[in-house]
Structure formats: structure tokens, C-alpha cells
Backbone as numpy.savetxt, mean C-alpha at the origin, in Angstrom:
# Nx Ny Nz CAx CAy CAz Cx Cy Cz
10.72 9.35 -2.67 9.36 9.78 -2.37 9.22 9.86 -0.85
8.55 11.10 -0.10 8.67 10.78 0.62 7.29 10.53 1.35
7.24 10.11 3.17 6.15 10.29 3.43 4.72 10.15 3.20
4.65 11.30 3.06 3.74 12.82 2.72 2.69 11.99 1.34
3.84 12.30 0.53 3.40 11.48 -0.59 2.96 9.85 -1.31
3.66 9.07 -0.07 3.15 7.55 -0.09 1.64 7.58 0.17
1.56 8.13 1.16 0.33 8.01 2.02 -0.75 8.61 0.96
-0.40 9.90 0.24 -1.48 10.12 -0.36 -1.85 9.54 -1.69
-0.96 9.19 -2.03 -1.13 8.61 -3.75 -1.85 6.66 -2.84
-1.63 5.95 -1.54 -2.32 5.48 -1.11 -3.51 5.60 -1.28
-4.17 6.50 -0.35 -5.37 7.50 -0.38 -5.93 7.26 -1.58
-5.14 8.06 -2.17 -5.82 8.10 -3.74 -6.74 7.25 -4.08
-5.64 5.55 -4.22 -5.74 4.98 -4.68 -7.31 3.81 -3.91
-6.65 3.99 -2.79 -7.68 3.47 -2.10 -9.60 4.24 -1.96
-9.19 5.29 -2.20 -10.71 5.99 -2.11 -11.42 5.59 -3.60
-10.60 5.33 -4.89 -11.06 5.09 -5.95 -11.47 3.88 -5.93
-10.66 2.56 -5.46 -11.43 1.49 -5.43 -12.27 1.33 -4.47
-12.58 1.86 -3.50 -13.52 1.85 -2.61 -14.97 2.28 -3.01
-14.73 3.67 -3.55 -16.22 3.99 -4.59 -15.90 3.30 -5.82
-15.21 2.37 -6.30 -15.93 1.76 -7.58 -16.70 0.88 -6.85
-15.58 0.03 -5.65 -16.69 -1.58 -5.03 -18.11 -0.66 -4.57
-18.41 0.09 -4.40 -19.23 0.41 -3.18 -20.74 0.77 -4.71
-20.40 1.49 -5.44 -20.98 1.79 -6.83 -21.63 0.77 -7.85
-20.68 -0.41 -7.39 -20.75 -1.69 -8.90 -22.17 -2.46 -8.38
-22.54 -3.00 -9.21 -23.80 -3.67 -9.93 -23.10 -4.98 -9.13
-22.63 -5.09 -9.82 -21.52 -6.94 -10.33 -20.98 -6.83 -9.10
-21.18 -8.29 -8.73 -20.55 -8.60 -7.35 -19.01 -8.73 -7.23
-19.18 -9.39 -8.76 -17.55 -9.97 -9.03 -16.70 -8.52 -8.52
-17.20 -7.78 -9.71 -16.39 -6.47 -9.70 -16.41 -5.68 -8.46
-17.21 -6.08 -7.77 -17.07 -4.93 -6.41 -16.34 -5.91 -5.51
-15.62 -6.98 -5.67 -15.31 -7.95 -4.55 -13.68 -7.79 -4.65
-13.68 -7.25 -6.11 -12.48 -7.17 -6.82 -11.67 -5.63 -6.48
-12.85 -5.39 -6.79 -12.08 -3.57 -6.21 -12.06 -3.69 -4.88
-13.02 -4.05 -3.61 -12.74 -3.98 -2.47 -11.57 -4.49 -1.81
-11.07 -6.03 -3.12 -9.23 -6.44 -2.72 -8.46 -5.35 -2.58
-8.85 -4.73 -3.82 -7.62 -3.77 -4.32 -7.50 -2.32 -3.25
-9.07 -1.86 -2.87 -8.75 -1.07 -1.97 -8.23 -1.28 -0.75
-8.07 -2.30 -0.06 -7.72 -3.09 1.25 -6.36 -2.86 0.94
-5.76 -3.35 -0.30 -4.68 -3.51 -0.43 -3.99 -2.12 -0.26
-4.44 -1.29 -0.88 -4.27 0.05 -0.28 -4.33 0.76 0.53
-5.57 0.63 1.43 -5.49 1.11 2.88 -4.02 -0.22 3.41
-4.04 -1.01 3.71 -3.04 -2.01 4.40 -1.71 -1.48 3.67
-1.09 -0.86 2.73 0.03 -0.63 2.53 0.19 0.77 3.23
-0.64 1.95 3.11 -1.33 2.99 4.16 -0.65 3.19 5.17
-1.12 1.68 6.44 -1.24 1.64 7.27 0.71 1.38 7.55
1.05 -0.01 6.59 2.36 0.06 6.61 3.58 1.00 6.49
2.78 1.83 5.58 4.04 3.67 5.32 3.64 4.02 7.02
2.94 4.08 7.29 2.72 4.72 8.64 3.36 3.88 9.64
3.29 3.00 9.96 3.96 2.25 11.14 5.44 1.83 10.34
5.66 2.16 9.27 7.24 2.00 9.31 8.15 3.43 9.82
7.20 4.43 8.97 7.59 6.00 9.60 7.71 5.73 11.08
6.90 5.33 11.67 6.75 5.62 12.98 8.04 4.82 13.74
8.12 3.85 13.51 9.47 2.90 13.90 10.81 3.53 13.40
10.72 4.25 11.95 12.31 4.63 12.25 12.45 6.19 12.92
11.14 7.07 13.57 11.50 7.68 14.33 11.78 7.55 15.80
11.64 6.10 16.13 11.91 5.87 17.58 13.26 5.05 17.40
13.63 4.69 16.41 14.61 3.52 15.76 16.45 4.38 16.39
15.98 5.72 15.73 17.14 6.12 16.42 18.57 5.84 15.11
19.85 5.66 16.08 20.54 5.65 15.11 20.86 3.73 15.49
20.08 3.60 15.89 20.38 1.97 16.03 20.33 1.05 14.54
21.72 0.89 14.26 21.92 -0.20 13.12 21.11 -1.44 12.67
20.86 -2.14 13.79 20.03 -3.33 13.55 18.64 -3.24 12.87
17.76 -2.20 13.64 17.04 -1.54 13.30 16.52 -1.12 12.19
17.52 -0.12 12.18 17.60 0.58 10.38 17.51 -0.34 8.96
18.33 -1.49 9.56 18.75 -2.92 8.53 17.34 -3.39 7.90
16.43 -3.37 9.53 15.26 -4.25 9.75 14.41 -3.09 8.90
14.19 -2.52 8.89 12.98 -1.51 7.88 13.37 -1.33 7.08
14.72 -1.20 6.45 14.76 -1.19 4.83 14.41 -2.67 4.23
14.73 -3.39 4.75 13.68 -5.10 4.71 12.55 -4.63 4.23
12.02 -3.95 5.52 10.14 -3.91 5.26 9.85 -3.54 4.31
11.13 -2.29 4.02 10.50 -1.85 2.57 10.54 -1.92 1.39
11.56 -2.83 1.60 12.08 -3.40 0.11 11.03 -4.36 0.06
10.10 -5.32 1.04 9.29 -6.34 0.71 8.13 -5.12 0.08
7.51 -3.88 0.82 6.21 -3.30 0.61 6.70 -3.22 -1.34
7.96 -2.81 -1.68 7.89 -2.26 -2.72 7.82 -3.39 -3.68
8.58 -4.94 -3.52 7.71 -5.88 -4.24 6.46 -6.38 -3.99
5.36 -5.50 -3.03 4.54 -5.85 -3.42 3.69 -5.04 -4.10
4.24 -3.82 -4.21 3.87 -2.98 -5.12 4.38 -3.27 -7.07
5.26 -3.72 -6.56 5.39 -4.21 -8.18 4.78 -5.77 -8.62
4.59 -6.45 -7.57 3.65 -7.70 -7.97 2.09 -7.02 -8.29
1.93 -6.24 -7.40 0.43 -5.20 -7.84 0.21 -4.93 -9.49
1.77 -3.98 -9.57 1.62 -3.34 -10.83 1.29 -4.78 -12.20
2.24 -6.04 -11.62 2.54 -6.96 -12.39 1.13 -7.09 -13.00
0.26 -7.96 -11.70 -1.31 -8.07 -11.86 -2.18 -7.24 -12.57
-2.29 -5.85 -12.39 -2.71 -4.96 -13.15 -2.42 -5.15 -14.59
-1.28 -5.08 -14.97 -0.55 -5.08 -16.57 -1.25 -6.41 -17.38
-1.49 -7.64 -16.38 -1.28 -8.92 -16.82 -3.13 -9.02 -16.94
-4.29 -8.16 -16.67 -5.60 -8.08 -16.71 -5.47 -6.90 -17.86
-4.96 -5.92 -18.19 -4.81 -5.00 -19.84 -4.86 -5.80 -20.75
């Protein structure tokens, strides 16, 4: 996936919980979606400043090592996300 497409299925995701919190009655529920959208803008923000680091990163090894890290952590926390989600169905 690249990019282009993190960022927007982000987006997505984040503009939906943003108008549910912003919409809801229930405090609970809008306190709940406003996690979830944060969590989305803040992963957002992370596709973006990791892009941005491996275009200055270069062909430097150490580097390269160090952001597939980052992203192997963003992507378990995308599957601890999904976990949470599944485990409230």
C-alpha cells in the first residue's frame, strides 16, 4: 500500500469518527469515537513523518533498519485496533 493510500483510508477513517463524536448525544460514545479518531489522525501524522524520513534517509542502512521498526510497530498497532474492534462485535 502505498502512501497516497495510508493517508487516505486514515482520513477516512478519522473524519467518520470525528462526526460520530461531534453528532452523539452520549458522552460515553462521543469520548469513545473521539479516541478512535485521534487514533487516526496520530497514525496520519506517523505515515507522514515516516515518508518524510525515508526521503532524507537516503541509502543509509541504519536508517532504513530504523523505519521499518516504526512500521512494523504502526502496523501492530493497527492490528491491536482491529483486535479491539472485533472483541466490542
Amino acid at each position: 500500500m502505498n502512501l497516497i493510500e495510508q493517508i487516505d483510508i486514515c482520513s477516512e477513517h478519522y473524519q467518520k469518527w470525528k462526526s460520530i463524536a461531534l453528532n452523539s448525544l452520549d458522552r460515553n460514545e462521543a469520548t469513545k469515537a473521539m479516541q478512535r479518531a485521534f487514533f487516526w489522525l496520530e497514525l496520519q501524522a506517523a505515515f507522514i513523518t515516516l515518508h518524510a524520513i525515508e526521503l532524507v534517509a537516503g541509502n543509509d542502512k541504519e536508517k532504513k533498519e530504523r523505519i521499518l521498526e516504526a512500521k512494523t510497530k504502526l502496523s501492530r498497532k493497527l492490528v491491536e485496533y482491529a483486535k479491539e474492534i472485533l472483541n466490542e462485535l
